[in-house]
PDB file with one MODEL, atoms N, CA, C and O in Angstrom:
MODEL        1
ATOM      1  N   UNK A   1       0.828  -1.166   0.000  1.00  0.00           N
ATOM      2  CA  UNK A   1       0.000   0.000   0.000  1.00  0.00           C
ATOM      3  C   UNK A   1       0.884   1.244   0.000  1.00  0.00           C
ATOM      4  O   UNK A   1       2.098   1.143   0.177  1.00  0.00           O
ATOM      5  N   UNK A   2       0.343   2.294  -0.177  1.00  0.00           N
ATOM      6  CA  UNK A   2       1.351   3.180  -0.792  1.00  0.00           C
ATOM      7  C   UNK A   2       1.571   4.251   0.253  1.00  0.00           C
ATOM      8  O   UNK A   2       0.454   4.674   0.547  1.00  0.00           O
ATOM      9  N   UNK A   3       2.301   4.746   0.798  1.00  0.00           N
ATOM     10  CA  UNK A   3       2.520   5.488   2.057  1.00  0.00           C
ATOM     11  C   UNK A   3       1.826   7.117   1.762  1.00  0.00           C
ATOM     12  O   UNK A   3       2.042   7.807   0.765  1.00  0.00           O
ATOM     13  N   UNK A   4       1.180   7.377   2.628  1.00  0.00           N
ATOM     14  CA  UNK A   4       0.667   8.552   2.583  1.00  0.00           C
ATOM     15  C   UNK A   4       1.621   9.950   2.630  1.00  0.00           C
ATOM     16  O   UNK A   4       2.594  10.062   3.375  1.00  0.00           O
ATOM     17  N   UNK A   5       1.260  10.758   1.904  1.00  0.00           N
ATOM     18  CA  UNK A   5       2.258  11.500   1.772  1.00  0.00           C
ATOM     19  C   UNK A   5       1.959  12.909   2.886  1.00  0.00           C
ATOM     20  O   UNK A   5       2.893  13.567   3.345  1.00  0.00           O
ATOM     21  N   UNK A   6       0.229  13.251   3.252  1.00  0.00           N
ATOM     22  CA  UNK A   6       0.107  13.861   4.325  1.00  0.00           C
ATOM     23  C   UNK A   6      -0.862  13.538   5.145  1.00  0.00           C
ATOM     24  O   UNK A   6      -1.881  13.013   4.697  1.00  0.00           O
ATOM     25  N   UNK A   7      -0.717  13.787   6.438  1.00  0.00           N
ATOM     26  CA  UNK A   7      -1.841  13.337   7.352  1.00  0.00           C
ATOM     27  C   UNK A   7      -3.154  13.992   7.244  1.00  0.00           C
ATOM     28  O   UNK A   7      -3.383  15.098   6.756  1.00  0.00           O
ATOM     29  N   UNK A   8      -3.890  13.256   7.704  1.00  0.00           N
ATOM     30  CA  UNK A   8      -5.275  13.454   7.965  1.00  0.00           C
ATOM     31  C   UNK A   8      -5.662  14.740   8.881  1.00  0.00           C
ATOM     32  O   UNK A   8      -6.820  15.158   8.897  1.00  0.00           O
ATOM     33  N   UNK A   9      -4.671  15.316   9.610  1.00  0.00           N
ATOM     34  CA  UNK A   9      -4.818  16.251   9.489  1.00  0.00           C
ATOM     35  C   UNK A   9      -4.101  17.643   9.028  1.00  0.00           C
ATOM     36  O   UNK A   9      -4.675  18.728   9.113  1.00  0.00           O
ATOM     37  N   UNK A  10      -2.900  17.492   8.577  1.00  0.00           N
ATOM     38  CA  UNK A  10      -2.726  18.649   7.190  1.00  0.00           C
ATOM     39  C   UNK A  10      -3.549  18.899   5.934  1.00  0.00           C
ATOM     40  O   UNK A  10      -3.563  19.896   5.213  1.00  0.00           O
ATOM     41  N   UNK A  11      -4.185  17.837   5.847  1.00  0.00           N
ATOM     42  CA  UNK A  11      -5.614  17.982   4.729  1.00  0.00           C
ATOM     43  C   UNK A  11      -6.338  18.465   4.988  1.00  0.00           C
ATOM     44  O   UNK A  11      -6.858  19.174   4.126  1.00  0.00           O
ATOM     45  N   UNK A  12      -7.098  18.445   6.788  1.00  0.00           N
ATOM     46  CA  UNK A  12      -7.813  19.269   7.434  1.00  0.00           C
ATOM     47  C   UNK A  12      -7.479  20.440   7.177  1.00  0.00           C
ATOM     48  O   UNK A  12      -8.338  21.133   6.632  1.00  0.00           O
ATOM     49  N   UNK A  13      -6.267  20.998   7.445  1.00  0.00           N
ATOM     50  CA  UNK A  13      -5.491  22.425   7.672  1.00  0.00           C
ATOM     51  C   UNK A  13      -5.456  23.044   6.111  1.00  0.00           C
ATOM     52  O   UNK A  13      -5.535  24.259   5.929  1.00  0.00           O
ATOM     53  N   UNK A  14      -5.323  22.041   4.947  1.00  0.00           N
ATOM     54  CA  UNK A  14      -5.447  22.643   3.916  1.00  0.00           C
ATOM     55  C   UNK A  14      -7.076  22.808   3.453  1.00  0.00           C
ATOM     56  O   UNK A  14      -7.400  23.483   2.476  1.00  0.00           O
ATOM     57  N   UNK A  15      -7.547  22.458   3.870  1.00  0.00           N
ATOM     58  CA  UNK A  15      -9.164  22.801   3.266  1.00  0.00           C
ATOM     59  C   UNK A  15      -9.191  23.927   3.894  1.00  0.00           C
ATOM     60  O   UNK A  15      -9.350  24.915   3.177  1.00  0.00           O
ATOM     61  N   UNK A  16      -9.020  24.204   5.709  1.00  0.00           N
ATOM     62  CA  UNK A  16      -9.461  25.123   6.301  1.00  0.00           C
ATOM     63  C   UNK A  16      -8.917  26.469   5.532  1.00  0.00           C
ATOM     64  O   UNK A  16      -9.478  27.561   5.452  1.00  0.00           O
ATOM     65  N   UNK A  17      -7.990  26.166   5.136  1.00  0.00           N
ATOM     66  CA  UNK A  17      -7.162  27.393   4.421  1.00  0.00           C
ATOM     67  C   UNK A  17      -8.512  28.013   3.271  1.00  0.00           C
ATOM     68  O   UNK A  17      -9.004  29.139   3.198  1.00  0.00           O
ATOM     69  N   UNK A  18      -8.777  26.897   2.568  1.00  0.00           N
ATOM     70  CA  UNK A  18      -9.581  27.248   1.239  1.00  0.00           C
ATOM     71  C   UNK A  18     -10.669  27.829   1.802  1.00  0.00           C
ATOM     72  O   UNK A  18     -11.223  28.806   1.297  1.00  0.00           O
ATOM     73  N   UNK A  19     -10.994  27.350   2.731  1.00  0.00           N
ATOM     74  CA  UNK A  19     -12.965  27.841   2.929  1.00  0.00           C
ATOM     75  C   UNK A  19     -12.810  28.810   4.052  1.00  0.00           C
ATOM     76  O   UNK A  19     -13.770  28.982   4.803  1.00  0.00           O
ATOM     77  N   UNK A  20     -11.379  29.646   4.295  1.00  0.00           N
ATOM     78  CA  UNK A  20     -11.232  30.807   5.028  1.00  0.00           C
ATOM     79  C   UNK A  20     -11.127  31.814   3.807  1.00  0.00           C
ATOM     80  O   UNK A  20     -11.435  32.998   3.943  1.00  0.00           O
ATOM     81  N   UNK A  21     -10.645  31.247   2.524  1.00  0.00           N
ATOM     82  CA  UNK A  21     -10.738  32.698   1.397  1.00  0.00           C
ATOM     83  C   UNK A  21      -9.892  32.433   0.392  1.00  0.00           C
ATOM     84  O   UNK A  21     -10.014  32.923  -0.731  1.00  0.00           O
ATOM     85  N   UNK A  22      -8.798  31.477   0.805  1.00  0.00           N
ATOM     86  CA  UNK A  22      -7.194  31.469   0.264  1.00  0.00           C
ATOM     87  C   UNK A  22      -8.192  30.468  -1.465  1.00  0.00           C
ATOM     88  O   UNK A  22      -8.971  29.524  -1.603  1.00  0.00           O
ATOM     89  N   UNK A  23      -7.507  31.432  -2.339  1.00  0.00           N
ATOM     90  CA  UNK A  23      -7.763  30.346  -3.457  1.00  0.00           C
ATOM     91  C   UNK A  23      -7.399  28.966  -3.558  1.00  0.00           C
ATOM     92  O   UNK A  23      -6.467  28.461  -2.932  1.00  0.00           O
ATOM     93  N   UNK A  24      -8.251  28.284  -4.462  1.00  0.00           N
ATOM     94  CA  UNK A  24      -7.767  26.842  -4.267  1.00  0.00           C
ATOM     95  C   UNK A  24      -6.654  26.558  -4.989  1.00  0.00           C
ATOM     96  O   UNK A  24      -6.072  25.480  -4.868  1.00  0.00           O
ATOM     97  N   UNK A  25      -6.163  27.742  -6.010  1.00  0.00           N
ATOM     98  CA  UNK A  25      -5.077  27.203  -7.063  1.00  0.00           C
ATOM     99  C   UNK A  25      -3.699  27.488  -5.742  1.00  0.00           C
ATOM    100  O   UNK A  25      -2.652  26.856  -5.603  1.00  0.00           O
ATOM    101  N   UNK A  26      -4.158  28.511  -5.044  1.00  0.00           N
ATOM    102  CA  UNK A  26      -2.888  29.259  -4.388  1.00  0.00           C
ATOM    103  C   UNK A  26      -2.572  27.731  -3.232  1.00  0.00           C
ATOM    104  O   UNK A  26      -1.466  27.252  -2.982  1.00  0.00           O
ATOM    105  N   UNK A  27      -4.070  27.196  -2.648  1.00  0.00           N
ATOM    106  CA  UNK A  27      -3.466  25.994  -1.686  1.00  0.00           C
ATOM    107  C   UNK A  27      -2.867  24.883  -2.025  1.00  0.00           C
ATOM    108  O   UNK A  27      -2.173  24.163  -1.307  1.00  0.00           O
ATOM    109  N   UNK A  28      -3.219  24.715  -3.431  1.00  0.00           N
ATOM    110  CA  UNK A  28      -2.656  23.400  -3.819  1.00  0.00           C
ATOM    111  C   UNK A  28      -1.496  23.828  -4.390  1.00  0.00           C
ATOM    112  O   UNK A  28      -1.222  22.838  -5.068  1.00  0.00           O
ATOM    113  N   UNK A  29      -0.772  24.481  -4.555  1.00  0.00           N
ATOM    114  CA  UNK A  29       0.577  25.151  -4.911  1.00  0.00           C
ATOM    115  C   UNK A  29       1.276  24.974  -4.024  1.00  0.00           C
ATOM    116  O   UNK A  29       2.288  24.288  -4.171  1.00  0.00           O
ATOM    117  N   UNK A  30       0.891  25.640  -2.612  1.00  0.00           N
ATOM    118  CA  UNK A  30       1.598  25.831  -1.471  1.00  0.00           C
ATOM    119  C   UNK A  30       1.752  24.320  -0.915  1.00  0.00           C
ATOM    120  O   UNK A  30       2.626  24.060  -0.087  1.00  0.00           O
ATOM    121  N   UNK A  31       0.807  23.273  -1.439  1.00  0.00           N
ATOM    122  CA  UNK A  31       0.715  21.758  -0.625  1.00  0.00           C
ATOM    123  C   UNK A  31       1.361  21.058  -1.798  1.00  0.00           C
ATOM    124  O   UNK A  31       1.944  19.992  -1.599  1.00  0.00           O
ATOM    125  N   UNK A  32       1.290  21.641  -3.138  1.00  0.00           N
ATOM    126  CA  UNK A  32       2.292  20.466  -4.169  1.00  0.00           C
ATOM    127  C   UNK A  32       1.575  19.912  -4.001  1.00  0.00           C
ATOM    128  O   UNK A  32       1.870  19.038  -3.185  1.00  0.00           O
ATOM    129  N   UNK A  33       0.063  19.849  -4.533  1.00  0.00           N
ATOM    130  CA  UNK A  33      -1.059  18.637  -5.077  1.00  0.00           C
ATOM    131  C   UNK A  33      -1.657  19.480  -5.817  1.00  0.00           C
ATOM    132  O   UNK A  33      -1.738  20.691  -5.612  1.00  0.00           O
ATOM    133  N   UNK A  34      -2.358  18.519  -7.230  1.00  0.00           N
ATOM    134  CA  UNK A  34      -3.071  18.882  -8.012  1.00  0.00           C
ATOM    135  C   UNK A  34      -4.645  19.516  -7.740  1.00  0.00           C
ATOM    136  O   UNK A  34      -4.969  19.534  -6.552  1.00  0.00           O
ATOM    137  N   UNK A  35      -5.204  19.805  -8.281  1.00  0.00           N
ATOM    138  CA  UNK A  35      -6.821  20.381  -8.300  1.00  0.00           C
ATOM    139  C   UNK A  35      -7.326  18.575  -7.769  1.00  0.00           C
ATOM    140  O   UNK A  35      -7.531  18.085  -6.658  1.00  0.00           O
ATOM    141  N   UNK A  36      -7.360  18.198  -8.692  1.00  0.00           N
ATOM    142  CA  UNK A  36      -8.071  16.689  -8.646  1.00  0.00           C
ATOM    143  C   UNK A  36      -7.844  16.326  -7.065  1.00  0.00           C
ATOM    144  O   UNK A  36      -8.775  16.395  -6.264  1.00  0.00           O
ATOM    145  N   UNK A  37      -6.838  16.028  -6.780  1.00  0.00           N
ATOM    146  CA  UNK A  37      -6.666  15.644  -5.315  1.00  0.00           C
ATOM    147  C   UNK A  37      -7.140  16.253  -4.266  1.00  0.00           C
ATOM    148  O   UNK A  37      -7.564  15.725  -3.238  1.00  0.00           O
ATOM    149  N   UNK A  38      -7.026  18.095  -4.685  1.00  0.00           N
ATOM    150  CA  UNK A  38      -7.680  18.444  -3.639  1.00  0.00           C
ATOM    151  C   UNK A  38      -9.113  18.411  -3.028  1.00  0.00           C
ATOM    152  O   UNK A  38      -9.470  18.506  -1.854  1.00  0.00           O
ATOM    153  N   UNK A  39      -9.906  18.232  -4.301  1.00  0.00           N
ATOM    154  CA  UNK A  39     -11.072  17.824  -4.666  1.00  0.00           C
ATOM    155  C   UNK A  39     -11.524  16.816  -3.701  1.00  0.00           C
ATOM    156  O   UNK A  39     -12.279  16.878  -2.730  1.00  0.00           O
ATOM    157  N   UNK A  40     -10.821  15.829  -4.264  1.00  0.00           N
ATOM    158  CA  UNK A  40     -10.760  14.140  -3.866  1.00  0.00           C
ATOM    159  C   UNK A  40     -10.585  14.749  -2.146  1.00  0.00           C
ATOM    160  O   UNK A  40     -11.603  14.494  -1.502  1.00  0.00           O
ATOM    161  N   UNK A  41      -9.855  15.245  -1.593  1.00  0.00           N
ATOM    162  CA  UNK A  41      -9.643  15.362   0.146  1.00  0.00           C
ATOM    163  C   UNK A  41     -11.062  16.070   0.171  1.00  0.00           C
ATOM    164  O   UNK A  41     -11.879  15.544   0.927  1.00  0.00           O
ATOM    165  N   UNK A  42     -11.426  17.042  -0.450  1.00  0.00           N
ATOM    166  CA  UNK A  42     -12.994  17.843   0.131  1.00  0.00           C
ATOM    167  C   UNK A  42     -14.143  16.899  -0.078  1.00  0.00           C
ATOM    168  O   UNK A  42     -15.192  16.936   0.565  1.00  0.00           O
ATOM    169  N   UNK A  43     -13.872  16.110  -0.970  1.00  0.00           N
ATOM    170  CA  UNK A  43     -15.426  15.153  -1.266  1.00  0.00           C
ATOM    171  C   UNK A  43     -14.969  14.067   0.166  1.00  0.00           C
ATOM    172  O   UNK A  43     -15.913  13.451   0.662  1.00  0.00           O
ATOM    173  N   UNK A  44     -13.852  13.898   0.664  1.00  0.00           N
ATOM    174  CA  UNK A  44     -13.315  13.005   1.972  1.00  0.00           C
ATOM    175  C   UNK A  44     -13.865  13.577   3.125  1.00  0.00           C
ATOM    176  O   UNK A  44     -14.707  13.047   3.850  1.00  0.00           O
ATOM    177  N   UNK A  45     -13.110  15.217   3.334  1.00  0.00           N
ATOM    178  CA  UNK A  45     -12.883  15.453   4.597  1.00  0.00           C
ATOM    179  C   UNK A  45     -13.400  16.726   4.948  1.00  0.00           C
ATOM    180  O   UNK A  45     -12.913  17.497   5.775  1.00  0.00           O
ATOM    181  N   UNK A  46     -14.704  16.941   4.072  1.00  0.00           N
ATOM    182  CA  UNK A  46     -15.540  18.548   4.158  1.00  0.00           C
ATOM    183  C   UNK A  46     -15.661  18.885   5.148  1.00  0.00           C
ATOM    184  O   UNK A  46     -15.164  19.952   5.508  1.00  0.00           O
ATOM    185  N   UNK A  47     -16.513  17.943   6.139  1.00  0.00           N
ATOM    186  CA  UNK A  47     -17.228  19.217   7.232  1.00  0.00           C
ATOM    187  C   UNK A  47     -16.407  18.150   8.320  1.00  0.00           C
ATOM    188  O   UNK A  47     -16.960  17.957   9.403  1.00  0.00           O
ATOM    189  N   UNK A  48     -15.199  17.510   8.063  1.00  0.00           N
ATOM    190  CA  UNK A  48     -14.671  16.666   9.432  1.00  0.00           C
ATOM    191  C   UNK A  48     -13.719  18.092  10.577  1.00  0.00           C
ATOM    192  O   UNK A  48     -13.020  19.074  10.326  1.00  0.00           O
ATOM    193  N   UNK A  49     -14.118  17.583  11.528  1.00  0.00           N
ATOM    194  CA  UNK A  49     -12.915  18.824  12.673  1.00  0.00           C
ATOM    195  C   UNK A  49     -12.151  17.247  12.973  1.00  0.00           C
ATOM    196  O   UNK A  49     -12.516  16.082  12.819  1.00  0.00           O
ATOM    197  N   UNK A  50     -10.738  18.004  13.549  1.00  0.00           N
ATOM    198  CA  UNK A  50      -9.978  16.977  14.195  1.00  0.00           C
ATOM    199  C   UNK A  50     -10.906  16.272  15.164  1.00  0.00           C
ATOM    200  O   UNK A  50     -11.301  15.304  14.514  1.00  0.00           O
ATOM    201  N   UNK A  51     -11.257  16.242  15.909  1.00  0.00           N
ATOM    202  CA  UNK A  51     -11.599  15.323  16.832  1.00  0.00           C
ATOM    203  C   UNK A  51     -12.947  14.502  16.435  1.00  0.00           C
ATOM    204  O   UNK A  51     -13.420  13.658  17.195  1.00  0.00           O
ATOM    205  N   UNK A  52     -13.615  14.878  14.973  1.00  0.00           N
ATOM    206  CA  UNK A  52     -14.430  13.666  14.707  1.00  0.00           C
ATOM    207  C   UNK A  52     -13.645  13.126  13.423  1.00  0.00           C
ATOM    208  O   UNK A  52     -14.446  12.741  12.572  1.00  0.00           O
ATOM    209  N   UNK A  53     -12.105  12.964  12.979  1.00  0.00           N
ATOM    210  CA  UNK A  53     -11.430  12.551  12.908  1.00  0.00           C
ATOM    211  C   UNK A  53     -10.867  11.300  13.400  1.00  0.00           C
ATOM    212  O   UNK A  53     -10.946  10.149  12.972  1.00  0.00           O
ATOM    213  N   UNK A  54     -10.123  11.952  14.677  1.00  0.00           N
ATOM    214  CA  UNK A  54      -9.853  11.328  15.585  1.00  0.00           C
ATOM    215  C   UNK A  54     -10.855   9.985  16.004  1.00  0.00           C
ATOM    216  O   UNK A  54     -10.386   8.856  16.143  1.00  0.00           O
ATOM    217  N   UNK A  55     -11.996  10.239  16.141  1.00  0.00           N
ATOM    218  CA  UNK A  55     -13.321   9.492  16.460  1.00  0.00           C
ATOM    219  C   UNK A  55     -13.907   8.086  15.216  1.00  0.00           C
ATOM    220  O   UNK A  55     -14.395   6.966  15.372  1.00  0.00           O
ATOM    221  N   UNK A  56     -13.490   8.988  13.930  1.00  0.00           N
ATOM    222  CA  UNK A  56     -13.640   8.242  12.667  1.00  0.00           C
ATOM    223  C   UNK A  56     -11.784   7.187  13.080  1.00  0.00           C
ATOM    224  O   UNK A  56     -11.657   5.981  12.867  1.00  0.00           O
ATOM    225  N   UNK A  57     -11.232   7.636  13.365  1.00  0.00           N
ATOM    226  CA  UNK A  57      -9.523   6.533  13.037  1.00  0.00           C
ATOM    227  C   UNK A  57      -9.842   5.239  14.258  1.00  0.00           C
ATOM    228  O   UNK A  57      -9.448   4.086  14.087  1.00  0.00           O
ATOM    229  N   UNK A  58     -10.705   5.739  15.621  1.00  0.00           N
ATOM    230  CA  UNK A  58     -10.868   5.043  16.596  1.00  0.00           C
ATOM    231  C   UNK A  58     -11.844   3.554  16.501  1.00  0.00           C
ATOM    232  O   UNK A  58     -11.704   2.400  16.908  1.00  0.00           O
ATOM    233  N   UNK A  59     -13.045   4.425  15.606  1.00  0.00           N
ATOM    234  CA  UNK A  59     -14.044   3.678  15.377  1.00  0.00           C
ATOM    235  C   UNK A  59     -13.801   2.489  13.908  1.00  0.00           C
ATOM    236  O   UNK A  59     -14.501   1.526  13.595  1.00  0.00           O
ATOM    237  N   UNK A  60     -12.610   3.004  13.277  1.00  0.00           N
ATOM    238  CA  UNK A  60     -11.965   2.134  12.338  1.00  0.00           C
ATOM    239  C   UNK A  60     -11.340   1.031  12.999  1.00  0.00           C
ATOM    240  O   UNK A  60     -11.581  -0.171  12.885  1.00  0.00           O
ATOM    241  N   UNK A  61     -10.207   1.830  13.953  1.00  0.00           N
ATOM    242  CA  UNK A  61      -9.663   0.499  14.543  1.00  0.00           C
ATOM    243  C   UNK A  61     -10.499  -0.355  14.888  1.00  0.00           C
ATOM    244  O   UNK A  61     -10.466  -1.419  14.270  1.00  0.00           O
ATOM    245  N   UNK A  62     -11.642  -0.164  16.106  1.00  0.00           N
ATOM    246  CA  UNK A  62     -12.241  -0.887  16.921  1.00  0.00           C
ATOM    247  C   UNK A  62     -12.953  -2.365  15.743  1.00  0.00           C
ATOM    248  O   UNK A  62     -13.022  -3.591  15.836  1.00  0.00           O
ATOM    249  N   UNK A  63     -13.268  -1.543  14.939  1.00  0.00           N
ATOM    250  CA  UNK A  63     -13.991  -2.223  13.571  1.00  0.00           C
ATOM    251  C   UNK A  63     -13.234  -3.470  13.218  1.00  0.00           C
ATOM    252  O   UNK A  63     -13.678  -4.617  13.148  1.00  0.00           O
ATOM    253  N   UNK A  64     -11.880  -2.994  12.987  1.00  0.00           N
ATOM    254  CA  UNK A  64     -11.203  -4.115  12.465  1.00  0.00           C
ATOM    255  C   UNK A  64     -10.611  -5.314  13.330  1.00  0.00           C
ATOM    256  O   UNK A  64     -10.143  -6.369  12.901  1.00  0.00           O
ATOM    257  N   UNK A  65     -10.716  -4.986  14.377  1.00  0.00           N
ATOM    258  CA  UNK A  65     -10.555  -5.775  15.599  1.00  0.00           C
ATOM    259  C   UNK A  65     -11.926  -6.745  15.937  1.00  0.00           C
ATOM    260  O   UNK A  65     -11.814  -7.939  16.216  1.00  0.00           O
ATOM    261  N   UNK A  66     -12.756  -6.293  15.892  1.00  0.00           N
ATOM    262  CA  UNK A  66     -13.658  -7.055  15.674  1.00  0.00           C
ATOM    263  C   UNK A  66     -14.151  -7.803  14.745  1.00  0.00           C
ATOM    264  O   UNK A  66     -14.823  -8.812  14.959  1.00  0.00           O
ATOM    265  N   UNK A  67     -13.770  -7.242  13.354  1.00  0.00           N
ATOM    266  CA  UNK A  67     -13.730  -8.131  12.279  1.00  0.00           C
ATOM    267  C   UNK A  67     -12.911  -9.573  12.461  1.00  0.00           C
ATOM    268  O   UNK A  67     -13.408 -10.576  11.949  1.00  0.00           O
ATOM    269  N   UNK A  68     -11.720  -9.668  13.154  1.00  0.00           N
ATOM    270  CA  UNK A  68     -11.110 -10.329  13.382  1.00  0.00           C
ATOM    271  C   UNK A  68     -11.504 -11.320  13.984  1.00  0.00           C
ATOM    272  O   UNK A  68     -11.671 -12.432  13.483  1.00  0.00           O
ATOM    273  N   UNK A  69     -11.711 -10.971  15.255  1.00  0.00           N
ATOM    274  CA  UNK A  69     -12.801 -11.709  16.410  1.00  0.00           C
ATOM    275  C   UNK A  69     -13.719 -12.337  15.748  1.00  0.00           C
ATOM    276  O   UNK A  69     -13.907 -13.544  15.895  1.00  0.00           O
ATOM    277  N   UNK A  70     -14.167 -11.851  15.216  1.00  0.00           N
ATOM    278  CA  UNK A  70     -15.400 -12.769  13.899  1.00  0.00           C
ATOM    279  C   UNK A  70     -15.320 -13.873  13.259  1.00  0.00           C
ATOM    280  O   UNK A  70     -15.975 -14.914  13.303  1.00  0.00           O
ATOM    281  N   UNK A  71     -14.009 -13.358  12.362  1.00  0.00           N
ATOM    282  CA  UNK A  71     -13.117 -14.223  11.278  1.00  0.00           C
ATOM    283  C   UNK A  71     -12.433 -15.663  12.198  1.00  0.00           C
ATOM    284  O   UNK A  71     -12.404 -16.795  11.716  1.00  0.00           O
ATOM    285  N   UNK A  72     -11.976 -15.344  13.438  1.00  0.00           N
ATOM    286  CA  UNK A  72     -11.001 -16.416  14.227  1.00  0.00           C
ATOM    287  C   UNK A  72     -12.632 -17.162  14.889  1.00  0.00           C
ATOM    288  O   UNK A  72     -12.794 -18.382  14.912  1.00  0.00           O
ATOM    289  N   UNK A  73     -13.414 -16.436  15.249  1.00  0.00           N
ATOM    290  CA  UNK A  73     -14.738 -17.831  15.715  1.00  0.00           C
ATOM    291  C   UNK A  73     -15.380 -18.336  14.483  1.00  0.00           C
ATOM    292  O   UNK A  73     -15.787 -19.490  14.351  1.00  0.00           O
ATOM    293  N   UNK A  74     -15.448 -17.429  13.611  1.00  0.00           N
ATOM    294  CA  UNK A  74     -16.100 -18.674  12.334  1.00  0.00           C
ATOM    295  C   UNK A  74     -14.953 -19.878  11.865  1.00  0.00           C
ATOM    296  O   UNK A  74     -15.283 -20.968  11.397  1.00  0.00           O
ATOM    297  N   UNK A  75     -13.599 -19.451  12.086  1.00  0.00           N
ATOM    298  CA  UNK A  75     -12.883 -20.086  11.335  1.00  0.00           C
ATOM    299  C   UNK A  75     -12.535 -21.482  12.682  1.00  0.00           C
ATOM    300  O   UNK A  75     -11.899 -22.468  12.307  1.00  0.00           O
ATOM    301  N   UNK A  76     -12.970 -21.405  14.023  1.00  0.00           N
ATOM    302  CA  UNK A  76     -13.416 -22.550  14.869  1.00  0.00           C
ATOM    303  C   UNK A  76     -14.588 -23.262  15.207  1.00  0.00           C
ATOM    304  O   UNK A  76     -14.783 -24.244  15.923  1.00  0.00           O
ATOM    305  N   UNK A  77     -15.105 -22.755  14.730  1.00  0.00           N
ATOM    306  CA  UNK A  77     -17.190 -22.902  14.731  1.00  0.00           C
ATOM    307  C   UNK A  77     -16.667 -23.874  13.431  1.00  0.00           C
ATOM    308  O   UNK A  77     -16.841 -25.042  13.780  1.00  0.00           O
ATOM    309  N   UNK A  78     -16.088 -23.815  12.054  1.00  0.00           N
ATOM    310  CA  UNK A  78     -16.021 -24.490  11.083  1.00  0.00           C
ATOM    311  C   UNK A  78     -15.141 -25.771  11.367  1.00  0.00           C
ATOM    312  O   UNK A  78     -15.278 -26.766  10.655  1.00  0.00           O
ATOM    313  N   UNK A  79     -14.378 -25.748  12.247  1.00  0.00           N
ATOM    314  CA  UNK A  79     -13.249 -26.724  12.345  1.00  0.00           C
ATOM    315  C   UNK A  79     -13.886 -27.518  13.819  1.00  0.00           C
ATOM    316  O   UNK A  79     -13.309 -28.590  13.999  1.00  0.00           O
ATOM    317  N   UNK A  80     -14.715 -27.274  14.655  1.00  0.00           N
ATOM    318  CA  UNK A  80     -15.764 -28.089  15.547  1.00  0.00           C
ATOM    319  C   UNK A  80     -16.557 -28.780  14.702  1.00  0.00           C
ATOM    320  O   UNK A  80     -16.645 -29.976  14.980  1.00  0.00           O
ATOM    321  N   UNK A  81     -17.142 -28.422  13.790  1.00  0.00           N
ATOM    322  CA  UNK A  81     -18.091 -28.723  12.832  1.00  0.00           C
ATOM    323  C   UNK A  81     -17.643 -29.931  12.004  1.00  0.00           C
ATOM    324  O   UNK A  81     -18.217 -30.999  11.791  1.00  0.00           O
ATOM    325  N   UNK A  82     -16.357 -29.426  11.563  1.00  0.00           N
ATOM    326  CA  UNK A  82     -15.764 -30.851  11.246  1.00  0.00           C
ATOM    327  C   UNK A  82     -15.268 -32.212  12.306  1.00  0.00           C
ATOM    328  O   UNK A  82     -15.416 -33.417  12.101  1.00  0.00           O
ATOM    329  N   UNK A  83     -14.900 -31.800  12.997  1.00  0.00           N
ATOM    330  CA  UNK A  83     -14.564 -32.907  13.727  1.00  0.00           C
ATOM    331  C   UNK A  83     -15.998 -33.521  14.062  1.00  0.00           C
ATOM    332  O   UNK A  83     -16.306 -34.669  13.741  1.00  0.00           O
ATOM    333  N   UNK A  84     -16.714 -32.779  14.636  1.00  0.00           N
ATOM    334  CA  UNK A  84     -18.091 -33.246  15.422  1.00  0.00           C
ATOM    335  C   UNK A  84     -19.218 -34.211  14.336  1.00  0.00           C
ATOM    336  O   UNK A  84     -20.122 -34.936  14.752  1.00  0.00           O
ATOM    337  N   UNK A  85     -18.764 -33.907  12.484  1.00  0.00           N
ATOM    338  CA  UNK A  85     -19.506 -34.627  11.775  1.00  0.00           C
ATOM    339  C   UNK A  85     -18.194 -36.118  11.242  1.00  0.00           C
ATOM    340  O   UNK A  85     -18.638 -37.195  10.841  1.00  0.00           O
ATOM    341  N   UNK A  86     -17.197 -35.948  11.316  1.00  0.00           N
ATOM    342  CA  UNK A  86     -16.053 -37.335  11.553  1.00  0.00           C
ATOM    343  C   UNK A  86     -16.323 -38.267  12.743  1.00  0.00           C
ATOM    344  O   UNK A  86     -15.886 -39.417  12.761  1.00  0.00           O
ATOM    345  N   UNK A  87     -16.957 -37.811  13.602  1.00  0.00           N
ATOM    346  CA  UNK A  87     -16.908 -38.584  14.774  1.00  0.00           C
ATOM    347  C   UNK A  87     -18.151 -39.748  14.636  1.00  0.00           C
ATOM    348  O   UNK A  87     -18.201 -40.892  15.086  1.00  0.00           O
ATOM    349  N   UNK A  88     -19.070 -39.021  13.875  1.00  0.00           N
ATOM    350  CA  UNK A  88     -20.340 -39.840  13.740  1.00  0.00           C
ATOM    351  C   UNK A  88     -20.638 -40.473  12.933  1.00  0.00           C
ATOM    352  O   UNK A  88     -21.712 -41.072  12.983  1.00  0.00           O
TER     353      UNK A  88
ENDMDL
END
C-alpha cells in the first residue's frame, strides 16, 4: 500500500485554508497537489474537525478488531463442525 504522503490532518489544515478565502489554485501550490486531489480530500474530509477525525480513526480500529474476532470464531465454529460430523 502506498505510504501517505500527508496526514489526515494537514488535509484538514489545507481545506481550512480554502474555505477561510485562500484560493484553491494558491493551496494546492503551497501543498504540491493537483486540483483533482484536492477535490478528492474535500469530497473526503468537508465538514470533518480533528476530533471527529480522531473518532472516525478510533471507530476504524475498533472495527477491524472485531472483524477479526469474527473471522477467528467462524474459522473454529467451522473446524468443531468438522470434527463433530467425523466422529459420527
Amino acid at each position: 500500500m502506498q505510504r501517505r504522503r500527508f496526514s489526515e490532518e494537514q488535509i484538514i489544515a489545507a481545506l481550512r485554508e480554502a474555505e477561510a478565502g485562500a484560493k484553491v489554485a494558491d493551496v494546492c501550490k503551497k501543498y504540491g497537489v493537483s486540483d483533482a486531489t484536492y477535490y478528492k480530500w474535500k469530497a473526503k474530509y468537508a465538514h470533518m474537525t480533528l476530533s471527529d477525525l480522531r473518532r472516525l480513526k478510533a471507530l476504524e480500529e475498533e472495527n477491524q478488531r472485531l472483524k477479526r474476532i469474527v473471522a477467528d470464531l467462524n474459522l473454529d465454529n467451522q473446524a468443531l463442525k468438522e470434527i463433530v460430523s467425523k466422529n459420527f
